[in-house]
N, C-alpha and C positions, 0 to 999 in steps of 0.2 A: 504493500500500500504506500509505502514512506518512497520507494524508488519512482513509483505512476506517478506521484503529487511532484516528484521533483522533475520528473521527464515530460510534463505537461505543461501547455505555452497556453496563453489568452491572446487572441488576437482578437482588433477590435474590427469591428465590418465597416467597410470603405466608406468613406463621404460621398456627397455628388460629386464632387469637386475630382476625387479620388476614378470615380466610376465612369466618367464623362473623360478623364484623358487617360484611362488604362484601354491599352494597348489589345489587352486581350477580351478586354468586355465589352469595348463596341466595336470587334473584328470579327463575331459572330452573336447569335443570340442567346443570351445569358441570363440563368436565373440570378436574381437578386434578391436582397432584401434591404429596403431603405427606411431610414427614420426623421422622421423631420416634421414641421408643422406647415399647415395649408396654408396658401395665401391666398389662393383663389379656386372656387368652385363654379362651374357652369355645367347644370343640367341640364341634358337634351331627351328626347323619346327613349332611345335606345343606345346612351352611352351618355356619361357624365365623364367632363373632362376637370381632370384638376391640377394645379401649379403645388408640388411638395419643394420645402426650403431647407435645411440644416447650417444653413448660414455660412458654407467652407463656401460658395462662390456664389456669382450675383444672379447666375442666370436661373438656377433652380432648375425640377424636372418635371416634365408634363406627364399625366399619366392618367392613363385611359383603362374607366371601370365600366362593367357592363352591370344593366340593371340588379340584377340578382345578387353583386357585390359591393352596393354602394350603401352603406347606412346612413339612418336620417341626419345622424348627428356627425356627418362629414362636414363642418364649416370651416370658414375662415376663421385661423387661429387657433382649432383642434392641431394636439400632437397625435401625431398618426406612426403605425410601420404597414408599409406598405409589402407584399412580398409578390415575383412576379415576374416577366425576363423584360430584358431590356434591349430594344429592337430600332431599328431605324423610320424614323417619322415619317410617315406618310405625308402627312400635312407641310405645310410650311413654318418658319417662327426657331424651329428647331431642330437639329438632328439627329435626337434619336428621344427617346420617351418610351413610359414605363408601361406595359400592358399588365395587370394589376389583377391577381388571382386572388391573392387573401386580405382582408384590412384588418388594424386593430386598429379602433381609437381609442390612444393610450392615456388621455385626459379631454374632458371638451369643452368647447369656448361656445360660450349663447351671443349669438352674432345680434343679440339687440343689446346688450349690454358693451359688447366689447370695443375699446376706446380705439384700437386702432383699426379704422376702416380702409376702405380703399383710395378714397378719394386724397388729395392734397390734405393736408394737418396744419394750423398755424404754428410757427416755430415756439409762440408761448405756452401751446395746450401742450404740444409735445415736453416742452421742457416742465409744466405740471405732473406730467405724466413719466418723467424721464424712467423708472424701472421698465418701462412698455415701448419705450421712443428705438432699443436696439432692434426692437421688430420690425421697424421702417427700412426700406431698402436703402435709402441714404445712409442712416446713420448705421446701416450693417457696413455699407460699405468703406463708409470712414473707420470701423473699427478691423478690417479689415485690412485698411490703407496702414495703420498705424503697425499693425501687426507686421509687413510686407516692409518700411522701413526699418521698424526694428531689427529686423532681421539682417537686412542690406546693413544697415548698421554695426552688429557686431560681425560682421563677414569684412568689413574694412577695416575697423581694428584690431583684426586678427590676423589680417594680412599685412597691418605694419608693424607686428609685433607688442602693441599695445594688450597689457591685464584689466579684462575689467574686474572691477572694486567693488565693495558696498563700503558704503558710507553709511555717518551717523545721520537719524533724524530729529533726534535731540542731541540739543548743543549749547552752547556758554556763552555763544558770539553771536554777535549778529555782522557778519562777513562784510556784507555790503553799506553796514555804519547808516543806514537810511531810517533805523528807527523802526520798522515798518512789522516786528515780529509777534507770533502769538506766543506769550508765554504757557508753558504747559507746565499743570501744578495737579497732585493725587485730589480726582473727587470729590474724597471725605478724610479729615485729619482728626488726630490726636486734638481733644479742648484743651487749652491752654492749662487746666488743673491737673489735668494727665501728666503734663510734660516735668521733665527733674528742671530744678531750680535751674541748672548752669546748660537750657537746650534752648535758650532765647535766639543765641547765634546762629544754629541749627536746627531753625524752624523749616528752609526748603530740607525737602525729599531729599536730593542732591547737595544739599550744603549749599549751594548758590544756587540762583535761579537759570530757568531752564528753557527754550527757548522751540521753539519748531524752527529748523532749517529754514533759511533762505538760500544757501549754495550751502555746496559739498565742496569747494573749492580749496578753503584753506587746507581740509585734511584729505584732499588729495595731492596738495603740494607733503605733507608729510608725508605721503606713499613713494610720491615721485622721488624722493630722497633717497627711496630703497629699488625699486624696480625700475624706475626710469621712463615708461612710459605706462601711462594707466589711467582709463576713462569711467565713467559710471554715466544710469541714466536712474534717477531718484527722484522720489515726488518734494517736492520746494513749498512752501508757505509764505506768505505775506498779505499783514492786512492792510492791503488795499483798497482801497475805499472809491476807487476810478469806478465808473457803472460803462467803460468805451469797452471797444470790440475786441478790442487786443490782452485785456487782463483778468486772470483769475485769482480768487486767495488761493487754489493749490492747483499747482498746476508740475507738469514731469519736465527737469530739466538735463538735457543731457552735457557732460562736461566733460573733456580731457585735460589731463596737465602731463608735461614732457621736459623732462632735464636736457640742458647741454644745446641749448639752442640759442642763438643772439642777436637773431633777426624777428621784427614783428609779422615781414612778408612771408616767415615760415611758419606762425600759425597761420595765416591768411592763406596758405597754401592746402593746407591740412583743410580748411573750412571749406575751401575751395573747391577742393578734392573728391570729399566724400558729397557733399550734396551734389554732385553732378553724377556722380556714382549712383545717388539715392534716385536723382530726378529721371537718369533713362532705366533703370531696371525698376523702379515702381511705378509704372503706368496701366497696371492690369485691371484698375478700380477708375481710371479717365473715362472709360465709354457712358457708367452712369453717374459716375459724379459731373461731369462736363456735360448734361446732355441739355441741361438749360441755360448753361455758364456764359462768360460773359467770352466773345471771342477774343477781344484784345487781352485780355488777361490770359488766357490759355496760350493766345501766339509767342506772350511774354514770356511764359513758362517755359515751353520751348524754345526759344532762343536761348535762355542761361543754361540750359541742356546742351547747348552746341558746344561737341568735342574741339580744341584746338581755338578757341576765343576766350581769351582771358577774362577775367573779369575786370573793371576800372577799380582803380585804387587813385583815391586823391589825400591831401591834409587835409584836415578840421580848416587849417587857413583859409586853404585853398575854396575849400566846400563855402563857407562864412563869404566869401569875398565875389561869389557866384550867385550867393542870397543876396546880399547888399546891394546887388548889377540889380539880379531882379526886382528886388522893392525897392528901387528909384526908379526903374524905367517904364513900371507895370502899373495900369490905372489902377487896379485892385489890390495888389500886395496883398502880405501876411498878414494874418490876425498879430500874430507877434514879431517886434520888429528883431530879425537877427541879428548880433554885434560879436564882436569876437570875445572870448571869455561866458557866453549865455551860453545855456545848453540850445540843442538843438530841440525844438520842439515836434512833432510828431509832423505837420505840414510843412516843415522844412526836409523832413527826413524824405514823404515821399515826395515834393518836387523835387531834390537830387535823384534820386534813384526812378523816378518816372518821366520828368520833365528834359532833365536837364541828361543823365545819363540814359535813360531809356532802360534799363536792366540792373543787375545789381551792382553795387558801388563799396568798395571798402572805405569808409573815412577813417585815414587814421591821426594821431600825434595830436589827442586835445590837449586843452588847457590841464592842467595838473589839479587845479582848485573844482572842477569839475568830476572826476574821477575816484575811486576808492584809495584809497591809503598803500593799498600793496603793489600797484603799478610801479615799474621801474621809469628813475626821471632819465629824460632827454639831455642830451651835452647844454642843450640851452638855456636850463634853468627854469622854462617856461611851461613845459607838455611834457608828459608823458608817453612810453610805445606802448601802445594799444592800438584799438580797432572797435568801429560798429560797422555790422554786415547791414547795410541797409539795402531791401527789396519790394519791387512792384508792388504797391496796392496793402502792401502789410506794417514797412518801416524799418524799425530793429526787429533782428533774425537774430541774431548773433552778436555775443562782445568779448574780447577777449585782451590779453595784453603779454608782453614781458613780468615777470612779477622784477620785483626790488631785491636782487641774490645778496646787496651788501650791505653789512649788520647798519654801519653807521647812519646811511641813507633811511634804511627800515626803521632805526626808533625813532628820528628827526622826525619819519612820515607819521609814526603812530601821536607821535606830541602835536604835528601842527592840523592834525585831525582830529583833536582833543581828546582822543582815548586812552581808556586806561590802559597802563603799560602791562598791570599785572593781570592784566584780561589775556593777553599776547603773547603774555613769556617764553609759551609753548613753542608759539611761532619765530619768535626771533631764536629760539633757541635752534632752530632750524637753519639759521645763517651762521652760528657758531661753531658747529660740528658738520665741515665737510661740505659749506655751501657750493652749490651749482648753479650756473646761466640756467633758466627755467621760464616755461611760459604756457599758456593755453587760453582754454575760450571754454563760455557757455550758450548755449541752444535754445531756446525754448520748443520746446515741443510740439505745442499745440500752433505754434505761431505758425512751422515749420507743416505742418497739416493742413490747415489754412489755406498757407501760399499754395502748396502742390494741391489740394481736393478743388479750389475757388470757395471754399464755405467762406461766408465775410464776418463769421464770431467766433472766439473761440470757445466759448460757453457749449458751440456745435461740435467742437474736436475732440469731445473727450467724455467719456462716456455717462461719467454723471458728475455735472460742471458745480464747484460750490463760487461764490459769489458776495458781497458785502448783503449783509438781508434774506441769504438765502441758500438753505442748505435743504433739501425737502428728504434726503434719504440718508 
């Protein structure tokens, strides 16, 4: 008995996705068995035809019952297994479809209650409804999309020898010094009558307080110290309080950091790299994400997919001194005026990157007083090496920089950034033992979904979006 249990394999039965490009099951007629939920049923006299889904691809499989096999409670939204062979379409629409010997319906949906129909959905009800909103073919297929760069993703930093990492999601910092973080503290504590006389000071859980991630940045610069090149992709927090299209309080950011590098064109390279990577091998979800989209935005898309076109790289200077042209010569201008030393506001970012370069644009070398503390300074005194990847119709993609490898530089920055030193120790202690040239970049995500699906929120990129006011599940 103990030798059968160990000589015996579970194998799982094919997807559609699986069964529609094996080789051997639509090269002749082949029994099957499928499982997945309806999306659509039409009854006819003498044969009901119905669309089964399991969500592995967009197109789903048609499949044809004869009266005697079809039970009442076949609707839209019933989980069903269908069993049955699988044969080449007569019809048109598809090429091949399921001729349907047995049913089970494995749970059923009352098609007058159920919220998601067939018709259009307003992007609000869906998002009321978000546990139900993955059953929509869009947002199947953005989660799909997400799935498919993933992947392309670690298949690029595997091939340049990069480890990915996990990272902490509680932390003591706030990286990016913007204030912007949720503290995270136990539910329910100890009454203050509980506590020993001398536990005043160590009232947080942790001894100091605690923070949800905003980057994984800094402690993958402590990686990078040991392995040398190593990325992660970790969900991020910050409360932000923006209600625009562009921001979430959690949202997945993806980050690498890499020793021994001392050019900022060599993260720009790497960003560079893999999204064009990411852009021509995931287009298998274009036909129905694109199928109402906007053209110029898609033509956009493809063109930064073009092999052998670099992408433009200018300065912060340079970028400020092309705004300034434009808001003296232009009846309308910016809402905000740009000046050198201002950030770039989000209508500056896409007239660079739409107006002015037509596609995506490195800005790099800002102001220093603009920027995080751990950016390494420029010979000038003035800017720091960095970068914002700005792109078509979205803004910032991407930011990344040199970090600051020398001690003395690093605590000057932490002082004139006002923080505390003894918050850092860890990190500068990082420049004491064995510092290295070092540099990387972060991602966002959903931003990065976005650009490549055309969705124009990211509240749509991610499968159940939280927000300032609104967390529903």
């Amino acid at each position: 008995m103990l030798l059968r249990r160990c000589a015996s394999t579970t194998k799982l039965p094919l997807t559609i996705r699986q069964l529609l490009s094996s080789p051997q099951a639509t090269s002749q007629e082949t029994k099957v068995q499928v499982n997945g939920w309806i999306k659509s049923v039409r009854r006819q006299k003498n044969v009901t035809f119905a669309v089964i889904n399991d969500g592995s691809c967009a197109s789903g499989l048609q499949a044809v019952l004869k009266p005697g096999t079809t039970p009442d409670n076949l609707t839209n939204g019933a989980s069903v297994r269908f069993c049955g062979s699988l044969v080449k379409s007569l019809g048109c629409g598809q090429a091949y479809e399921l001729q349907v010997e047995a049913v089970d319906v494995l749970g059923e949906c009352d098609p007058e209650t159920y919220p998601i129909q067939k018709q259009a959905l307003p992007v609000e009800f869906l998002r009321d409804n978000a546990h139900l909103r993955a059953r929509t073919d869009i947002n199947a297929a953005m989660l799909r999309l997400r799935d498919s760069v993933l992947r392309t993703l670690h298949n690029y930093f595997e091939a340049q020898d990069f480890h990915y990492v996990h990272t902490p999601i509680l932390t003591s910092n706030d990286c990016e010094g913007g204030g912007e973080t949720f503290q995270a503290s136990p539910s329910s504590s100890s009454s203050p009558s509980e506590k020993s006389p001398d536990s005043s000071s160590h009232s947080e859980f942790f001894s100091q307080p605690a923070y949800l991630t905003v980057s994984s940045q800094l402690h993958l610069e402590a990686l990078a110290a040991s392995m040398s090149r190593v990325y992660t992709l970790s969900p991020c927090f910050r409360a932000e309080r923006s209600q625009t299209n562009r921001h979430l309080a959690e949202f997945w950011m993806l980050e690498a950091e890499w020793a021994f590098i001392n050019r900022v064109g060599d993260v720009c390279h790497v960003v560079e790299e893999s999204l064009k990577n990411i852009l021509e091998q995931c287009r298998s979800e274009n036909s129905l994400l694109w199928t109402d989209g906007d053209e110029a935005k898609l033509s956009s898309l493809e063109d930064a997919a073009r092999p052998g076109h670099a992408w433009t790289h200018m300065t912060y200077t340079d970028a400020v001194k092309e705004l300034e042209k434009y808001q003296a010569s232009s009846r309308v201008g910016f809402e905000f005026e740009p000046a050198w030393g201002r950030a770039l506001q989000s209508e500056h970012e896409r007239w660079l990157s739409e107006r002015l370069v037509g596609g995506p644009v490195f800005v790099t070398d800002y102001p220093t007083s603009l920027k995080p503390f751990y950016m390494r300074a420029n010979g000038d005194g003035r800017t720091v090496a960095c970068f914002d990847l700005l792109v078509p119709f979205i803004g910032e993609l991407a930011g990344g920089s040199l970090r600051e490898e020398r001690l003395s530089r690093l605590v000057q920055a932490i002082q004139d950034h006002g923080l505390k030193e003894e918050e850092y120790r860890w990190y500068v202690d990082l420049r004491k033992y064995g510092s290295a040239p070092h540099g990387g970049y972060g991602l966002g995500f959903e931003r990065l979904i976005s650009w490549m699906s055309g969705i124009e929120n990211v509240r749509e990129c991610i499968a159940m979006p939280r927000w300032a006011k609104r967390m529903l599940l």
